[in-house]
C-alpha positions as CSV (number, residue, x, y, z in Angstrom):
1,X,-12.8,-2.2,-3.7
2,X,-14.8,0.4,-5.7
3,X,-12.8,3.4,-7.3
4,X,-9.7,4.5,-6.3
5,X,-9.2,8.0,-4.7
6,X,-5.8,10.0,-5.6
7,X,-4.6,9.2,-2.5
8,X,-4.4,5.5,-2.6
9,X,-3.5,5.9,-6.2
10,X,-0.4,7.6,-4.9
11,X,0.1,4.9,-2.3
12,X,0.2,2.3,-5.2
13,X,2.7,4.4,-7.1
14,X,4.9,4.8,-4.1
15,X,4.3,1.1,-3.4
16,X,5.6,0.6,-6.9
17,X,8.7,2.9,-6.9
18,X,10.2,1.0,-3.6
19,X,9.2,4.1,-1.2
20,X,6.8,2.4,1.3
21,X,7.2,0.0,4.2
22,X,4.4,-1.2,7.0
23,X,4.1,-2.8,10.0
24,X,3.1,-6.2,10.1
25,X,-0.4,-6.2,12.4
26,X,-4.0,-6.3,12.3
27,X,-3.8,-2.1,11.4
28,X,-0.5,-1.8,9.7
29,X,0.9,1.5,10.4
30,X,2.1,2.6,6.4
31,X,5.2,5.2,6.0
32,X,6.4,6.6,2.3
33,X,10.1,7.4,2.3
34,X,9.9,6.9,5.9
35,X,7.1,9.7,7.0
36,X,3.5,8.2,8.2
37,X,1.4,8.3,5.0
38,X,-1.2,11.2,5.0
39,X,-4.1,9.1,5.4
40,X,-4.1,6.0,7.7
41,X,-7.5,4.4,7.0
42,X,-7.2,4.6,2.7
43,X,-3.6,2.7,3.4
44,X,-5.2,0.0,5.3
45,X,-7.9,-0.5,2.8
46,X,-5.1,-1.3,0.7
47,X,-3.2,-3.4,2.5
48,X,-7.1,-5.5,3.5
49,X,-8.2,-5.6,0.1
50,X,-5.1,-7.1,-0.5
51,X,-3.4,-4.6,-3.2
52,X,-0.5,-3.7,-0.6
53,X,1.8,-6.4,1.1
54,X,4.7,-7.0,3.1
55,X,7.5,-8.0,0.9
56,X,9.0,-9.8,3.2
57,X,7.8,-12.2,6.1
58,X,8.7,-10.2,9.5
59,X,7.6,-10.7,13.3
60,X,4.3,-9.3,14.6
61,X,4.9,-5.5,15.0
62,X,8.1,-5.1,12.6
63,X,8.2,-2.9,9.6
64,X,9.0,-4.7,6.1
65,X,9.4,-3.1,2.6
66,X,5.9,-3.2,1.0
67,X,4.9,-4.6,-2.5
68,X,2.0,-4.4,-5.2
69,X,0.2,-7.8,-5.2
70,X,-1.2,-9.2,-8.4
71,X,-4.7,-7.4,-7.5
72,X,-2.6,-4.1,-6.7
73,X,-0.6,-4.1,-9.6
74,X,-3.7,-4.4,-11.7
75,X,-5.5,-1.9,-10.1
76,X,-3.0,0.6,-10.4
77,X,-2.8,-0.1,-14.2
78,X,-6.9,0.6,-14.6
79,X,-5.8,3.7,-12.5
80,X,-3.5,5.2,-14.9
81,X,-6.0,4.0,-17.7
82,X,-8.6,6.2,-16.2
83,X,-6.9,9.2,-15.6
């Protein structure tokens, strides 16, 4: 994944902080304190490139809380280093 926008920095933040849940699925719908998140396609890239995942194993098509991988964690950390 190249650069992060403010957006998805803001995703990983919210991520971090307990406030997001998605939908397990091929597009995972994303919601922040329960509201769809403002940009569907940047919170998918997240959850593909594998900085964003459910935190807890969940049927096709059920919402779980969502966690910072690893990769997401780390990302978010260069993030703030840039800023």
């Amino acid at each position: 994944m190249q650069e992060l926008s403010r957006r998805e920095v803001a995703l990983l933040k919210a991520t971090a902080a307990n406030r997001v849940d998605l939908t397990r699925s091929a597009e995972p719908d994303v919601r922040v304190d329960g509201l769809p998140f403002c940009d569907p396609t940047a919170a998918r890239a997240l959850v593909h490139a594998g900085l964003i995942e459910a935190a807890t194993p969940v049927a096709p098509g059920d919402r779980a809380p969502a966690r910072l991988t690893a990769a997401g964690a780390k990302a978010l950390g260069l993030a703030a280093l840039a800023a």
